[in-house]
N, C-alpha and C positions, 0 to 999 in steps of 0.2 A: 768481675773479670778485668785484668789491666792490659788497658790500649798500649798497641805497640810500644812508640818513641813519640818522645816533646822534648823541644829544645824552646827551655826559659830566655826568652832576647833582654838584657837588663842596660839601658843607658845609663852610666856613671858619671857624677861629677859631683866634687866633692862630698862623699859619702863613706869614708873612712870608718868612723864609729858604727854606721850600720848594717856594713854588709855581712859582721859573721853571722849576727842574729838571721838576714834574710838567706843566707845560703844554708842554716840548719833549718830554718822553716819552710824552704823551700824542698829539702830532702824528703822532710818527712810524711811532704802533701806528695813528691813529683814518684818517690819511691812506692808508693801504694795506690797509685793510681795508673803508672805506665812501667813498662817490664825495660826500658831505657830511659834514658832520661839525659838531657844536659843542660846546663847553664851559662850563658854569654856574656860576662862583663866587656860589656865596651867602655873604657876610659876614653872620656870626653872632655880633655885637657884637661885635669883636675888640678889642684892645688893645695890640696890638703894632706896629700900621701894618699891618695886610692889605691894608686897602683900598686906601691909595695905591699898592699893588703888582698890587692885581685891576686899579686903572683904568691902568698904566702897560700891563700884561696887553695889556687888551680895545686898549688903542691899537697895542701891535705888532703882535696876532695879530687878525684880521676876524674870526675863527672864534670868539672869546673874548668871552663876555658876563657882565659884574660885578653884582648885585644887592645892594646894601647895607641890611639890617636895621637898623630903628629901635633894637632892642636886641638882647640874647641871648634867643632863643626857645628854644633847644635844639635838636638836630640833628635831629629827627623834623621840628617845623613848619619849618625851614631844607631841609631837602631837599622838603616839600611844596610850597614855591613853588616851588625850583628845577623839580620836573617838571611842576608846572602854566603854565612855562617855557618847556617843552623842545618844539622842532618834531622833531624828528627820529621816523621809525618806529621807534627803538630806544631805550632810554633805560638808562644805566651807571651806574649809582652807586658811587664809593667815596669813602675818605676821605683828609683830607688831608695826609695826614703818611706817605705812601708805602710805607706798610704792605702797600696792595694796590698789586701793579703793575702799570702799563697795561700792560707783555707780556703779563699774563696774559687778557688781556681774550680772544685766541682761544679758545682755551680753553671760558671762558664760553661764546663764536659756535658751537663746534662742536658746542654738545651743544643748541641752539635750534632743534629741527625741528620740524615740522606738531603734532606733539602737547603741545609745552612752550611756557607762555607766559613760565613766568620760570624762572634759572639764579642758583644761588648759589656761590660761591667760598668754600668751606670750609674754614677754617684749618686746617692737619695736624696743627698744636699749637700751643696757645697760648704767647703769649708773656708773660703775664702773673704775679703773684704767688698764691699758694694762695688768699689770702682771693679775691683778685678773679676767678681762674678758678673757684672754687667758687660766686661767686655771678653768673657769666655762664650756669651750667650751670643753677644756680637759675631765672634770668630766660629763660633757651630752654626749661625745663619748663613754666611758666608760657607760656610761647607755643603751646608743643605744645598746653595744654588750651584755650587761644583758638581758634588756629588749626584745631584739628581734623585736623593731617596730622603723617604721620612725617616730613616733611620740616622740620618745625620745628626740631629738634634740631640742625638743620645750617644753620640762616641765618645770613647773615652779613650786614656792610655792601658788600659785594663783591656786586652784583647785576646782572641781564644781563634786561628784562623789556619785551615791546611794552607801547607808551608808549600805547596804545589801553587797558588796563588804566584808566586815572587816569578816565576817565567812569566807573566803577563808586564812586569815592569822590570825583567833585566839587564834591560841597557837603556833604564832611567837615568837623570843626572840629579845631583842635589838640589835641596831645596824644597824637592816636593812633600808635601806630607802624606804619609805612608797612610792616612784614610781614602784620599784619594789616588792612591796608586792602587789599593785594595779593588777598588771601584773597575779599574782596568781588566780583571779578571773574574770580578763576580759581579753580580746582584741582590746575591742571597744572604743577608748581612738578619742579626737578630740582636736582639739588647736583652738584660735583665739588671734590676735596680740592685747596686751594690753599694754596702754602707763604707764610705772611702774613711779611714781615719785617721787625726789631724798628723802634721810630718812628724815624726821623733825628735829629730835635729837639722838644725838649719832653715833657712828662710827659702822658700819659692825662688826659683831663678824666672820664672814667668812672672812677669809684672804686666800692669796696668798695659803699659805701652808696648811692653814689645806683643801683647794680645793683639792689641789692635792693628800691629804692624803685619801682625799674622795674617790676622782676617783679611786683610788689606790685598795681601802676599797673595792668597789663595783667589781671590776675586779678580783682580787684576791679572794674573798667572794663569788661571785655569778657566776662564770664565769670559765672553764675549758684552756679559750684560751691562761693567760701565760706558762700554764706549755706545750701547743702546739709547743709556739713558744721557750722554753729553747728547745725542743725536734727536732725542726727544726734548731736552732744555731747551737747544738752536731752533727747535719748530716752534715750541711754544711762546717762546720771549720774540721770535718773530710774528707772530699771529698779533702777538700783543704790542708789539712797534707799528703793525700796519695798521691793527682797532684805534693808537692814537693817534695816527696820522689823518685817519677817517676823521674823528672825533675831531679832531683840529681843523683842518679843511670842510669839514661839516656847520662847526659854529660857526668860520669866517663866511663862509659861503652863505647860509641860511640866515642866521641872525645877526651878521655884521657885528660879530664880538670877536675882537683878538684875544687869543690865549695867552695870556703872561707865559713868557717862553723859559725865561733862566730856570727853573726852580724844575721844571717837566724836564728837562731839557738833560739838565744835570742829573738828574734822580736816574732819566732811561739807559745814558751813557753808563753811569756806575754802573747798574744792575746786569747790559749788556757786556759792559768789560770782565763784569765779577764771571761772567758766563763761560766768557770767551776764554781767560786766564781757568778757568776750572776743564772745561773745554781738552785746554793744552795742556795742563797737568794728569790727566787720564789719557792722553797722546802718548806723553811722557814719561810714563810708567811703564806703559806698552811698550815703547822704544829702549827702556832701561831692560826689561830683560829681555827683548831681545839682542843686547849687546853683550848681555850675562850669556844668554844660551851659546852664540855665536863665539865666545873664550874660550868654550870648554872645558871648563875649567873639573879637577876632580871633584867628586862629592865628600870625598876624605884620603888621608894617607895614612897608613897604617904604621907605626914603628916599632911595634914588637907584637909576639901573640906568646902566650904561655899557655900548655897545658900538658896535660900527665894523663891523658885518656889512654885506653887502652882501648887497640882497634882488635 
């Protein structure tokens, strides 16, 4: 029997060559599984001619709606409009380079029952390089301590979640990642392993660095735990200044032996300075967004939308 409405949320950037392939293979999974259906192309500054292919898109297929970004926002505030978009009672996110397949999208549907609000499509293995799966692994531990659940560990961009979710973060600002905005509205989050397969065209726009910048982002932004641990370094590097002050006043006092002083001396200041500068650099991060939050800046602009739906 087929469920109401889904609305496919799809981040674009440069993916020209692949989206007519994913918009008939998305038809042909979205059309016999929900009695409505639509698809989101958000252009996400592209460069390559996306858009004249979203709006070639939205004119074949009624079902296919284009929204064209003023710039590149990044894929978190790019899929934020897309579902603040989306009519459908269901809302699908994946990406666009066919990594995730819309076959799989069952899959996802089967495991959505009364007690799951969202469903993740979890790669079997990645298909990425050491540095960059090392620091995807990075950036989902960092989610895990946002998030608060063992299901963090297993998010992906392959997601399956009612779209009644998005009033729990609708007067969010950019930047956040939509795992943990998810978080704001539910608990009841599920995984199933899904075999991701490699891009068709094109290279990853996620790299080594900006992972780590991610994880970084998410830690720092949602999370109170670094400035715990600058707060536990300061105890413990001081425990360990006063044990060698003992130790040094202890030899002089008991055994009339001076401690050769340069070499202690220098080693503690370094290690305390390295402290204090790491210290203020997690101050500093804290203070950077809140000078971001405080701008207010949008989380995107919109510059055109295309579609031929029929209401």
């Amino acid at each position: 029997m087929s469920l109401p409405s889904a609305s496919a949320v799809i981040p674009v950037y440069n993916s020209a060559g692949i989206l007519p392939e994913l918009i008939e293979r998305l038809e042909a999974v979205l059309g016999r599984e929900f009695e409505r259906f639509e698809a989101i192309l958000v252009n996400d500054g592209s460069k390559d001619g996306s858009w004249p292919v979203i709006e070639e898109l939205a004119a074949r297929y009624d079902w296919v709606t284009g929204i064209d970004l003023m710039r590149n926002y990044g894929q978190h505030n790019a899929l934020l409009c897309g579902i603040r978009a989306a009519t459908g009672e269901l809302t699908i996110t994946l990406d666009d380079d066919l990594q995730h397949r819309p076959e799989d999208i069952p899959t996802l549907l089967a495991l959505l029952d009364p007690a799951t609000d969202v469903v993740y499509g979890t790669a079997q293995e990645e298909q990425h390089g050491l540095l960059r799966d090392a620091a995807s692994r990075l950036t989902k531990l960092a989610l895990e301590r946002t998030m608060g659940a063992e299901t963090a560990r297993q998010v992906s961009a392959f997601r399956l979640f009612r779209t009644r979710l998005r009033d729990a973060f609708a007067g969010a600002h950019g930047g956040i990642p939509l795992d943990v905005l998810l978080t704001w509205g539910t608990t009841r989050f599920r995984a199933t392993p899904i075999r991701h397969q490699p891009r068709q065209e094109g290279v990853s726009n996620y790299t080594f660095r900006k992972l780590v910048r991610h994880g970084l982002s998410m830690v720092t932004g949602f999370s109170v735990l670094p400035l715990r641990l600058a707060s536990l370094l300061a105890l413990l590097f001081t425990l360990f200044g006063f044990g060698a002050l003992v130790w040094v006043v202890g030899r002089t006092l008991i055994q009339g032996v001076e401690v050769p002083g340069f070499a202690m001396i220098a080693s503690l200041v370094a290690i305390l300075s390295g402290v204090q500068l790491l210290s203020l650099g997690i101050l500093g991060e804290y203070v950077a967004r809140i000078h971001l939050r405080l701008m207010d800046s949008p989380p995107y602009t919109v510059r055109a939308t295309v579609s031929h739906r029929q209401e």
